[in-house]
C-alpha positions as CSV (number, residue, x, y, z in Angstrom):
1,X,78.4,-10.1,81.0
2,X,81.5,-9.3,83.2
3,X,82.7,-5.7,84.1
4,X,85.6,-4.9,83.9
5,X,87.1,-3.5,86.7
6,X,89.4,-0.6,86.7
7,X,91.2,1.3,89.7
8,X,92.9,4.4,90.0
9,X,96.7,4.6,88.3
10,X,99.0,5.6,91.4
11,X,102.2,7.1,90.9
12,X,104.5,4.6,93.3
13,X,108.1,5.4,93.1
14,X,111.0,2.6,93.6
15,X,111.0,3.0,97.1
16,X,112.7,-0.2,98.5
17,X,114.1,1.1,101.3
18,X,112.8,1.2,105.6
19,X,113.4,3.5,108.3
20,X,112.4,1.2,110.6
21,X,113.5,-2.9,109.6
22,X,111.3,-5.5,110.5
23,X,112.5,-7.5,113.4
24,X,110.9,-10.5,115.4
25,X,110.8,-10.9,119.1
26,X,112.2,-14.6,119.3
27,X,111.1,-17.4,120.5
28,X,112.0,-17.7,124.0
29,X,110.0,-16.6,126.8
30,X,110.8,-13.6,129.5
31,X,110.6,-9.8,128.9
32,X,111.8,-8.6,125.6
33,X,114.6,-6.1,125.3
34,X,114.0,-4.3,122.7
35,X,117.6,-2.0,121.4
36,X,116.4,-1.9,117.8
37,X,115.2,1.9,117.5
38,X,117.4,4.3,119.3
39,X,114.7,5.3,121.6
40,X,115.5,6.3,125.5
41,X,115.7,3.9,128.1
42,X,115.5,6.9,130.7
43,X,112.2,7.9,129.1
44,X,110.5,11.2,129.3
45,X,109.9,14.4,132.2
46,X,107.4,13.5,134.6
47,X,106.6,16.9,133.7
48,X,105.8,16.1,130.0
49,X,104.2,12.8,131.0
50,X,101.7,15.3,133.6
51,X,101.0,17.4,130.5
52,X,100.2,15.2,128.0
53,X,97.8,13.2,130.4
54,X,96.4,16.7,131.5
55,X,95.6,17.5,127.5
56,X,94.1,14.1,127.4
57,X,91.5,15.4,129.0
58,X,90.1,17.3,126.2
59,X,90.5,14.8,123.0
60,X,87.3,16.6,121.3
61,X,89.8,19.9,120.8
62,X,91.4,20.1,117.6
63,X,95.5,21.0,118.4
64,X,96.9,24.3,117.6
65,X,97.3,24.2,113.9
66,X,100.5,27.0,114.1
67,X,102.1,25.3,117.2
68,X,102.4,28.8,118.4
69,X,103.4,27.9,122.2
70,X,105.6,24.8,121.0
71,X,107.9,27.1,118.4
72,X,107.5,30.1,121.2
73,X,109.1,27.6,123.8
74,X,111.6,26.5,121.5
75,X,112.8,29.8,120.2
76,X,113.2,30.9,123.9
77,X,114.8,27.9,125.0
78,X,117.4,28.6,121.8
79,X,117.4,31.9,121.5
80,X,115.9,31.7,117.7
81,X,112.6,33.7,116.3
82,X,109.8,31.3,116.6
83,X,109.2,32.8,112.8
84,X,112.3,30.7,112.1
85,X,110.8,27.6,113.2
86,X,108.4,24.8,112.1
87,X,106.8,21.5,113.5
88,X,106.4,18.2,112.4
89,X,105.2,15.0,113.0
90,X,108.2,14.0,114.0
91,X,111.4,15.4,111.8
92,X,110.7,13.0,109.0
93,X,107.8,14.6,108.3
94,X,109.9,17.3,107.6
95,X,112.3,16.2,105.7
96,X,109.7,14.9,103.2
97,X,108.6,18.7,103.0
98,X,111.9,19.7,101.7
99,X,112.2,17.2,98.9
100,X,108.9,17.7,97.9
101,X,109.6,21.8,98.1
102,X,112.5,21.6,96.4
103,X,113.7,18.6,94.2
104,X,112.0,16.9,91.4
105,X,112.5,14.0,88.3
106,X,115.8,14.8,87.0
107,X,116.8,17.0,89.9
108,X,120.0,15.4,92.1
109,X,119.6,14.9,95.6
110,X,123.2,14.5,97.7
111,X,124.5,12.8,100.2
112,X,127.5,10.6,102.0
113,X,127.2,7.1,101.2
114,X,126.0,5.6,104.4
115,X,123.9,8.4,105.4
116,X,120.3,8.3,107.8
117,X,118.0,6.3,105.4
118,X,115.4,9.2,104.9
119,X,117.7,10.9,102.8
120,X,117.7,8.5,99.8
121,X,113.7,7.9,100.5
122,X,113.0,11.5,100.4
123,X,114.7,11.6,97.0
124,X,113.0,8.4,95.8
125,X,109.9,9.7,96.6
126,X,109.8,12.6,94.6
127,X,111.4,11.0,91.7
128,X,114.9,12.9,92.4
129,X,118.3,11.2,91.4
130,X,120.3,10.3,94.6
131,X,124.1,11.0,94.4
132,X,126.4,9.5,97.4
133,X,130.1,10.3,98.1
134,X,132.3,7.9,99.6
135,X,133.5,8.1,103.6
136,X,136.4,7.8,105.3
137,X,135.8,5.4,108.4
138,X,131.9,6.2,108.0
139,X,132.6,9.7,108.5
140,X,131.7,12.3,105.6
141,X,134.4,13.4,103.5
142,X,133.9,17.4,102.8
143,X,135.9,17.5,100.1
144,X,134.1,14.2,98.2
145,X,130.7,15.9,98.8
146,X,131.6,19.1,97.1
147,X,132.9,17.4,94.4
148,X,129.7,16.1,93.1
149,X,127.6,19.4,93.0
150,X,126.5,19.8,89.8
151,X,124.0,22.5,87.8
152,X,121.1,19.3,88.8
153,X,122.0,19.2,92.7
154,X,119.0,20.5,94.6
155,X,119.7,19.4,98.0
156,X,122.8,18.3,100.2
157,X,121.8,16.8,103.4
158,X,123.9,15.6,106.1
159,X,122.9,13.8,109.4
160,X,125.2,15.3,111.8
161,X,125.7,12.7,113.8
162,X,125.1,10.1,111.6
163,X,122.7,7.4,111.8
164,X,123.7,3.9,111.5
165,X,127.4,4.9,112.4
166,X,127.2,7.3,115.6
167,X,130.1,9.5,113.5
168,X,129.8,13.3,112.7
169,X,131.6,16.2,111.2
170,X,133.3,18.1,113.2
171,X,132.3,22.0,113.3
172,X,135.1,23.4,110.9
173,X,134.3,20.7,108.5
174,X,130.6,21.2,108.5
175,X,131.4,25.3,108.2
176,X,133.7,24.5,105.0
177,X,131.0,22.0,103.9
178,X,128.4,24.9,104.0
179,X,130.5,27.5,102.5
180,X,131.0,25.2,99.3
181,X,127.7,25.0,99.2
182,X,126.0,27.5,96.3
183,X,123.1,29.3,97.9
184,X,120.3,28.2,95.5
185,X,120.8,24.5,97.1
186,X,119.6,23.8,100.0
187,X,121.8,22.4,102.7
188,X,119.9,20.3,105.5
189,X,121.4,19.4,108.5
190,X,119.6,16.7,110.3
191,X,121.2,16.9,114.4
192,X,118.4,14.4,115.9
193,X,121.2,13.0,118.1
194,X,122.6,16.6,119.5
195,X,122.1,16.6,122.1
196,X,124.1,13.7,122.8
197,X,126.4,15.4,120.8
198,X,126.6,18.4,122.4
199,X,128.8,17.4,125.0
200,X,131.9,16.9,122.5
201,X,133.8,20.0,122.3
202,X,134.4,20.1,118.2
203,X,131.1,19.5,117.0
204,X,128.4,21.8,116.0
205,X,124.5,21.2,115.6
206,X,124.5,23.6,112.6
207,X,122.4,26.7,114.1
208,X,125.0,29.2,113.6
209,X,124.7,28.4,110.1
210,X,121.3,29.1,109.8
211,X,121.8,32.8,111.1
212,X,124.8,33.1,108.0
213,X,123.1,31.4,105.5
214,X,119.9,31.4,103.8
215,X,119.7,28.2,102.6
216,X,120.6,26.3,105.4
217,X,117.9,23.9,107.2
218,X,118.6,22.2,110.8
219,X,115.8,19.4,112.1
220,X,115.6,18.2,115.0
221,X,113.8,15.7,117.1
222,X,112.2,15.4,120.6
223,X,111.7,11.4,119.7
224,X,115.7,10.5,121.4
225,X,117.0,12.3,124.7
226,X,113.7,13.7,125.3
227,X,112.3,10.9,124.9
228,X,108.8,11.7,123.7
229,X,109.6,8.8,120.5
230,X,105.4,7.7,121.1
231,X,104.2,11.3,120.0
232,X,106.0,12.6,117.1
233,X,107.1,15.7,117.6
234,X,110.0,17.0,115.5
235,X,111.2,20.9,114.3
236,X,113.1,22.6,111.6
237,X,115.0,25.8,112.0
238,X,115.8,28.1,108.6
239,X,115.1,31.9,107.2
240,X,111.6,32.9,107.5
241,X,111.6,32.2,104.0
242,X,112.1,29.1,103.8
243,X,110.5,28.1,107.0
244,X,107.1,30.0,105.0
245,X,107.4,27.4,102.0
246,X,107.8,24.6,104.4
247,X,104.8,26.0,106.6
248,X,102.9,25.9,103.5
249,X,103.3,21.8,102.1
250,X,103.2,20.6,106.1
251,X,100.4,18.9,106.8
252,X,97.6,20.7,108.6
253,X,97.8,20.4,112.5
254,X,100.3,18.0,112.1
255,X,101.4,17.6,115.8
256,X,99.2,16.7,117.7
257,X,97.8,18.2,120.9
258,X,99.3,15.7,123.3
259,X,102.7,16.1,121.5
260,X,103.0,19.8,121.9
261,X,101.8,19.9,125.4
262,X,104.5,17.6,126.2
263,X,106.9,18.7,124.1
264,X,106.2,22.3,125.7
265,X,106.7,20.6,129.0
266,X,110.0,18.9,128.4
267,X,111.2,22.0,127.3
268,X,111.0,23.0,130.9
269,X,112.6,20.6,132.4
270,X,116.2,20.6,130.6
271,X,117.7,19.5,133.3
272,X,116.2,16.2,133.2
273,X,117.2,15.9,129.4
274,X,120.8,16.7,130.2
275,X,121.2,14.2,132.7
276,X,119.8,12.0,129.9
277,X,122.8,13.1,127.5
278,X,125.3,12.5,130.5
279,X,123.9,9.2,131.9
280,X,124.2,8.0,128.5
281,X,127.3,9.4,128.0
282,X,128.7,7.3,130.6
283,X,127.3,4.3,129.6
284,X,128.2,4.2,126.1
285,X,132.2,4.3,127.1
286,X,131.3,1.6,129.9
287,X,129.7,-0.6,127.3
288,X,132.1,0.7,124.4
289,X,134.9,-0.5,126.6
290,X,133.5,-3.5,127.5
291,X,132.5,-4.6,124.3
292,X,136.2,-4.1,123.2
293,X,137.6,-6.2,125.9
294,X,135.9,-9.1,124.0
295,X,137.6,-8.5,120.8
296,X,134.9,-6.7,119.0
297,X,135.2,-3.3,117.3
298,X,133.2,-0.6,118.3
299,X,133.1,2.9,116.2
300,X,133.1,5.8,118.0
301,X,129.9,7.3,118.7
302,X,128.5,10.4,120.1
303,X,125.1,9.0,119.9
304,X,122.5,6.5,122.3
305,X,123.5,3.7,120.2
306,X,126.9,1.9,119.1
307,X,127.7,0.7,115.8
308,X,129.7,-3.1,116.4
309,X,131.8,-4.7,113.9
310,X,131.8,-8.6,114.3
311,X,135.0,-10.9,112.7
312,X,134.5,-12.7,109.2
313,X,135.3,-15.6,108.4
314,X,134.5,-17.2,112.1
315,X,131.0,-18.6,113.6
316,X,131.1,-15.2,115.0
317,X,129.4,-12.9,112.3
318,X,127.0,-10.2,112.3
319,X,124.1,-12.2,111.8
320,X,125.2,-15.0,113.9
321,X,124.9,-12.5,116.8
322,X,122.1,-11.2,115.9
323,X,120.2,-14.8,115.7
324,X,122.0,-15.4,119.1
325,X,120.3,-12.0,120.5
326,X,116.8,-13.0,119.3
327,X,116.9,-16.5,120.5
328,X,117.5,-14.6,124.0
329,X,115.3,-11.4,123.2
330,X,117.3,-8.8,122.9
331,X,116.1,-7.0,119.7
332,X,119.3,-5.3,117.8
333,X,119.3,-3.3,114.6
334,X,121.2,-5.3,111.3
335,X,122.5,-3.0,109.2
336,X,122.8,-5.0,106.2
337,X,120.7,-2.4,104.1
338,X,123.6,0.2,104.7
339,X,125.7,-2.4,103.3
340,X,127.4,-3.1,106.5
341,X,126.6,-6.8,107.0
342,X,129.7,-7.0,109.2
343,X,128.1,-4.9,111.6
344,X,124.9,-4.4,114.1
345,X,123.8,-1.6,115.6
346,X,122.5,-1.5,119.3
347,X,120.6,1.3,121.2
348,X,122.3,1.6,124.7
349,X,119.9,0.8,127.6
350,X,119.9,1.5,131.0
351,X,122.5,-0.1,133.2
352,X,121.1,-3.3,133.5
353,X,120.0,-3.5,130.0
354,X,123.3,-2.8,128.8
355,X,124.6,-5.3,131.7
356,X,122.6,-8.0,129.6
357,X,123.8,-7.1,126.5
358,X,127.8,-7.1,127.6
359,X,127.0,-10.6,129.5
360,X,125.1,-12.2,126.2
361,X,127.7,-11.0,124.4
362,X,130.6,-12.6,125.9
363,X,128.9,-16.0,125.9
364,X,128.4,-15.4,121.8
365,X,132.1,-14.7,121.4
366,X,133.4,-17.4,123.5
């Protein structure tokens, strides 16, 4: 007589969306250039390279669960109390905390329309409703995102700059943003990309905020111009409060002991991170400019990658390019699943990367 067989009932929300899309490496042979991820092509300190390899020396030790040196370095390198601060596996793993802290079925969960993909997985995942407002130019309008708060509106969050477009809000827009913003909702600012950003005179990573207001969250990442993307290591600034509810969902010793080690390390060696900012600085007009000459538009970014607009109604589309690309592997980001299927984004390489791209590029739009 058969048994029948039975399994456990999950609880799997409509989650349909990716952080990271799936992308092949071509067919053609050579070394792959891969400008998919918005990771550094300058990579990371020697000095945090030297201290993770040192800590790898002693795999059979469990990692600090508090991160007690990593937040100490932090605070110090920012001036903040390292009571204000908490670690991730990477600032996703924060941003997961907060939803699941704060926002549940039949809760709302806000954001622009185009915003970093986490947001409207973050809400999925706990059941919450996402809300977008529209943008002007794929920047967030202030006065849009205010508009739909409602009693249900849990969370705000705004990725500052954005990701896919390389836009942000400048700092007296983000400060009306936040002071619109009723204090029982939480407002998260997600600045992975500031310090990039830090180098344009109106904007504002959102700290100040934090000191003013207790429901203000920043994250922030050492995966982009620290380049430590292979280990995971992101942080969350907010009122000891807060940062004692998110302290208590996290997961236990979530950051490894490699990542803090070298995260600790990078931390001092800042100098090497803001020759990072400028280098890429630099390149991202060259290649802006370049790119431009051809007849493409390019939307301004203050980012390590560069959001291209490609002409309809031509051979010369978005996904033509991006075929084009992977025939000659160079792996680009489509953006199709922002709703931007005129568009792909590319992480800016190194010199000669971005030499290749500008050269391949020219040859597709002849």
């Amino acid at each position: 007589m058969a048994v029948e067989t039975k399994y456990p009932d999950a609880y799997m929300p409509d989650i349909d969306l990716s952080v990271v899309k799936k992308v092949t490496d071509g067919s053609g042979k050579g070394s792959l250039t891969d400008l998919s991820l918005n990771e550094s092509s300058y990579g990371a300190s020697p000095k945090a390279m030297a201290a993770a390899a040192e800590r790898g020396a002693l795999l059979h030790r469990y990692p600090d669960p508090a991160s007690k040196a990593l937040r100490a370095s932090i605070g110090e390198a920012h001036g903040f109390d390292p009571d204000h601060l908490v670690c991730g596996n990477g600032s996703e793993e924060l941003l997961d905390v907060i939803g699941r802290l704060f926002a549940r079925p039949g809760d709302e969960v806000l954001f622009s329309e185009r915003s970093f993909m986490q947001f409207p997985i973050v809400a999925r995942r706990v059941g919450a409703t996402e809300i977008t407002a529209p943008e002007h130019n794929l920047v967030p309008l202030v006065d849009e995102l205010l508009a739909r708060i409602t009693a249900k509106t849990k969370i705000v969050f705004l990725a500052n700059p954005n990701n896919p477009s390389g836009t942000y809000l400048p700092k007296d827009e983000l400060h009306r943003l936040c002071a619109g913003i009723a204090q029982h909702i939480v407002f998260v600012i997600d600045s992975a990309y500031a310090e990039f950003a830090n180098l344009v005179v109106d904007y504002s990573d959102g700290h100040e905020l934090v000191e003013r207001y207790d429901n203000v969250i920043v994250t922030r990442t050492f995966s982009k111009a620290f380049g430590l993307a292979a280990l995971r290591v992101g942080w969350a600034h907010g009122s000891a409060r807060i940062i004692e509810f998110m302290n208590r969902m996290r997961g236990i010793g979530n950051v490894n002991a490699l990542a803090q080690e070298a995260a600790v390390a990078a931390l001092g060696d800042l100098d090497f991170v803001h020759d990072v900012a400028q280098r890429t600085a630099e390149e991202r007009d060259r290649v802006t400019k370049a790119l431009e000459a051809i007849g493409l538009s390019v939307v301004p970014s203050v980012t390590n990658f560069l959001l291209v607009r490609y002409p309809t109604g031509t051979n010369h589309t978005a996904a033509a390019a991006l075929s084009y690309f992977t025939e000659h592997r160079i792996i680009v980001r489509a953006v199709d699943d922002y709703g931007l299927d005129e568009y792909l984004r590319i992480t800016l390489g190194g010199p000669e990367e971005n030499d290749a791209v500008i050269a391949r590029m020219k040859h597709f739009m002849v």
